[in-house]
C-alpha positions in Angstrom: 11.5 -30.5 -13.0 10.7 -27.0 -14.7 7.9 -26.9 -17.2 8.1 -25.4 -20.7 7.3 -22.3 -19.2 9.5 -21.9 -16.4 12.7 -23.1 -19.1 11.4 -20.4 -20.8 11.7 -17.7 -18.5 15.0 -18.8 -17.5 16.3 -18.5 -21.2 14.8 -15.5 -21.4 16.6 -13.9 -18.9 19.6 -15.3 -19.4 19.4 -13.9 -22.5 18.9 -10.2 -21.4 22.6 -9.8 -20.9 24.9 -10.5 -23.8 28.9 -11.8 -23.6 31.1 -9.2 -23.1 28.4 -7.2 -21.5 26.5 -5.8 -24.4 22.7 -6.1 -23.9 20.5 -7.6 -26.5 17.9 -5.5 -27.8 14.3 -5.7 -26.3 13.1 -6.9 -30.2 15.3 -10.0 -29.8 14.3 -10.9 -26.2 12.0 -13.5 -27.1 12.3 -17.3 -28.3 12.2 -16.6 -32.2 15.1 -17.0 -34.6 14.2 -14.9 -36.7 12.9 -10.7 -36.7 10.7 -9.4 -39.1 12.2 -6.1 -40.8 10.5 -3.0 -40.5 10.3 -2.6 -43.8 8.5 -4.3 -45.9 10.6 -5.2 -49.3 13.8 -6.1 -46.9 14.5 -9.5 -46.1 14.3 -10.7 -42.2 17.1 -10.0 -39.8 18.1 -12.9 -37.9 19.3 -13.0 -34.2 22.1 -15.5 -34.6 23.8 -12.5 -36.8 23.1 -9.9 -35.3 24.4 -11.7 -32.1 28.0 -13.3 -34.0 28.8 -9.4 -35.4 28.1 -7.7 -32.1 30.7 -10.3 -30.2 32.9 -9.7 -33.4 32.8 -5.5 -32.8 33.1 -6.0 -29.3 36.2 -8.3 -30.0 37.8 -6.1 -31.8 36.4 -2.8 -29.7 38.6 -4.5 -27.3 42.2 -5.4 -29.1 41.7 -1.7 -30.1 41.7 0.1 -26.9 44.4 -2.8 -26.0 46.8 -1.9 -28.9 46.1 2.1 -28.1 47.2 1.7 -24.4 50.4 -0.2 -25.5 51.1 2.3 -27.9 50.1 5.5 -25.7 52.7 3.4 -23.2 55.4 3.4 -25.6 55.1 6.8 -26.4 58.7 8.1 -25.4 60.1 5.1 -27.0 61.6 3.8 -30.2 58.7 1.2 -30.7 55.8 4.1 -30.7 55.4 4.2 -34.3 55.3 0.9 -34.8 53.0 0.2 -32.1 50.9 3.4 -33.4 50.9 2.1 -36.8 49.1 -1.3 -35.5 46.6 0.4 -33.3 45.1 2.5 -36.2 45.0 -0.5 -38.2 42.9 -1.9 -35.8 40.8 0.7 -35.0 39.9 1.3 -38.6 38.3 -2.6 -38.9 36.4 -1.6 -35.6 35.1 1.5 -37.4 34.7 -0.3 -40.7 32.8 -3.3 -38.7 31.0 -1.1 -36.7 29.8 1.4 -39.7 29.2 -2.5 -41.6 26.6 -3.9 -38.6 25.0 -0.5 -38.3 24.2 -0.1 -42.1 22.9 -3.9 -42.0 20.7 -3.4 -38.9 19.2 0.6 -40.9 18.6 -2.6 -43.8 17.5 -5.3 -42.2 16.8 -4.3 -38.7 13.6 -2.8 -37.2 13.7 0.4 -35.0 14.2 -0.8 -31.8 17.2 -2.8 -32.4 18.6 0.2 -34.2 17.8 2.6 -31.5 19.4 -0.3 -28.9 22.5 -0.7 -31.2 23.1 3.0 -31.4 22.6 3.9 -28.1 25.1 1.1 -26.8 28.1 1.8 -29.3 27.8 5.6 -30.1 29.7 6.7 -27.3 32.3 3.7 -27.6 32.7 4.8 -31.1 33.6 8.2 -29.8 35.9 7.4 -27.6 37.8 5.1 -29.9 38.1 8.2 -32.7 39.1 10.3 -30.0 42.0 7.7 -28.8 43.3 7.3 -32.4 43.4 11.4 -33.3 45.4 11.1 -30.0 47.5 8.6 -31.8 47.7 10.4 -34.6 48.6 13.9 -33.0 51.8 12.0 -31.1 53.5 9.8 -34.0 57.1 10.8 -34.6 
């Protein structure tokens, strides 16, 4: 039988690595629901939404470089455009989303969660703007 300690740990590191991969921030690695913002005027950030928009993005992050490859794979083909036309549809929500959590966390967020957050889709990001101007320099 654990004690309330040893459940603890457990969660705890459990916790350390998020679905899909995506690590939760250090400044949510503890049992609290709830984050105090580092500001002082803005209201508190809570985990569980923080949490539910990152699987979102990284949903989405996902059917994005999924419709890319079928359209980069179609690219001699009749269905290209088509196929183009739905990848940068979906890749916009993911930069919309992404641009959506990021401006929430600079709001409602502390530093470190910001720092995390930035530092674990900035490149992604990237290499999703890169894939669509690749896209974009192929359509018919």
């Amino acid at each position: 039988r654990c004690t309330g300690t040893e459940t603890s740990r457990r969660l705890m590191s459990s916790l350390r690595l998020f679905k899909y991969g995506t690590k939760i921030p250090r400044a949510f690695q503890h049992q609290h629901t709830i984050v105090r913002s580092f500001r002082a005027s803005a209201p508190m950030f809570k985990v569980a939404d923080y949490e539910g928009k990152v699987g979102e993005l990284n949903e989405k992050f996902a059917e994005a470089r999924m419709e890319i490859a079928d359209a980069l794979d179609a690219k001699e083909t009749v269905y290209f455009n088509e196929d183009a036309k739905i990848a940068l549809e979906v890749s916009a929500e993911v930069l919309d989303s992404y641009q959506e959590l990021l401006t929430a966390i600079e709001t409602d967020g502390d530093e470190a969660t910001l720092k995390d957050f930035k530092s674990s889709w900035s490149m992604r990001i990237e290499q999703l703007k890169q894939e669509t101007e690749l896209l974009k320099d192929h359509e018919h």
